[in-house]
C-alpha positions in Angstrom: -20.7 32.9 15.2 -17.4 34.6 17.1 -15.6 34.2 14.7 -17.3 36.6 12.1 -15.5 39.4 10.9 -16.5 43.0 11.7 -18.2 43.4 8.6 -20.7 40.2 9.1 -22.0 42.0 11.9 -23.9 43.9 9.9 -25.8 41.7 8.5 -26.5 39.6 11.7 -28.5 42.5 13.1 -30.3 43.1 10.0 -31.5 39.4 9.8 -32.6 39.8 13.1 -34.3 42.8 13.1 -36.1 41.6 9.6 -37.1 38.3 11.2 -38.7 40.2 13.9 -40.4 42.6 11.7 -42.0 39.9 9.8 -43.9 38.5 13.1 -45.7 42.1 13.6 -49.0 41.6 11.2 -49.3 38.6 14.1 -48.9 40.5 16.8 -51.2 42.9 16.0 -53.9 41.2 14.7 -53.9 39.0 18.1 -53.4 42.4 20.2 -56.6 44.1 18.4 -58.2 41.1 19.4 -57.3 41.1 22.6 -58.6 44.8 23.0 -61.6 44.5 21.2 -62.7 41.6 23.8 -61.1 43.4 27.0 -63.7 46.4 25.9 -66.4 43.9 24.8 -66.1 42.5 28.4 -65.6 45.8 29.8 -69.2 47.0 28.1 -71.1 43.7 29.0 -69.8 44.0 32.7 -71.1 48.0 33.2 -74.5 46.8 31.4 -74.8 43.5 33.5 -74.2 46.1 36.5 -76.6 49.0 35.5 -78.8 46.5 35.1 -78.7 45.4 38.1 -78.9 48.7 39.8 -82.5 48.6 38.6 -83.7 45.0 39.5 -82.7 43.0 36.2 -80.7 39.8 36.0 -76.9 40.1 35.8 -76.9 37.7 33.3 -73.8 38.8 31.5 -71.6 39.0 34.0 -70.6 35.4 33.6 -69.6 35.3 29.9 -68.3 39.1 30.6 -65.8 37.4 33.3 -64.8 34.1 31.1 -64.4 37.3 28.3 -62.2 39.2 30.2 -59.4 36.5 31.3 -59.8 34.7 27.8 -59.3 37.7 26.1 -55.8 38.6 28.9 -54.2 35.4 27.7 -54.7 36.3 24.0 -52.8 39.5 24.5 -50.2 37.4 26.4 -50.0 35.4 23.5 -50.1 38.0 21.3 -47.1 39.4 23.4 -45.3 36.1 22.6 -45.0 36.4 19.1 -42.2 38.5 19.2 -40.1 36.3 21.1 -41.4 32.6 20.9 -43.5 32.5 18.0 -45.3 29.0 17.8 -46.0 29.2 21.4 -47.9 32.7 20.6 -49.6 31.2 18.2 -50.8 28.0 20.2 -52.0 30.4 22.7 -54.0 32.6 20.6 -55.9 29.7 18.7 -56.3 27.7 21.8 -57.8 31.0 23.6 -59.6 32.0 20.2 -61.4 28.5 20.1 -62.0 27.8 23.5 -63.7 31.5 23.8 -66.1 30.6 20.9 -67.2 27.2 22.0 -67.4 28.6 26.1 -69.2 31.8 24.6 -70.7 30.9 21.7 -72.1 34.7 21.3 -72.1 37.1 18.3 -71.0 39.5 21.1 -67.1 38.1 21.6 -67.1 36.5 18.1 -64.8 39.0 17.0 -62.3 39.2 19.4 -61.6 35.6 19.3 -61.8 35.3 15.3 -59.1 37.7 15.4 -57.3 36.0 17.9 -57.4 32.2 15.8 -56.5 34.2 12.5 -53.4 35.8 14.5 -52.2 32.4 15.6 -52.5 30.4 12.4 -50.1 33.5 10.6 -48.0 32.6 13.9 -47.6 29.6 13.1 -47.0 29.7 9.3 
């Protein structure tokens, strides 16, 4: 690698930067994801709270919470890609399945299916 010549150099930093570019689809999809279940958990938290206000149940404060930090590791994950691809990817499909099967409602459905479909491009 040192001993290149100038010109090589060149073409180092393009395959680089074109490697990188590659991984951003990934990235994105798992970072939408993660988004769309931070504000999910963000929605079912002010409801479970307004409703309590007024004497209901907080029943979706629970799943809102497991939401919340399942949906924080998927953006770390997400995060990953860039830098250590596979690992990304593991994280996003363990956090994607794990958040169905804890949740199992239509509710987060999205963020995780989002978050499994960004990890298996990961790890293609």
């Amino acid at each position: 690698m040192f001993n290149k010549q100038v010109g090589e150099n060149n073409n180092i930093i393009y395959d680089l930067t074109h490697q990188m570019a590659k991984r951003k689809i990934e990235q994105w999809i798992g970072f939408i994801g993660g988004i769309i279940g931070v504000a999910m958990a963000g929605l079912a938290l002010a409801v479970a709270h307004i409703s309590k206000l007024f004497g209901g149940v907080a029943s979706l404060s629970g799943p809102a919470y497991v939401t919340l930090l399942f949906s924080l590791i998927g953006l770390f994950g997400a995060l990953m890609v860039s830098s250590r691809k596979h690992d990304g990817g593991i994280i996003m499909i363990i956090i994607g399945v794990a958040g169905l099967i804890a949740l199992g409602s239509p509710w987060f459905a999205a963020p995780f299916v989002l978050l499994i479909i960004a990890g298996a491009i990961a790890l293609l």
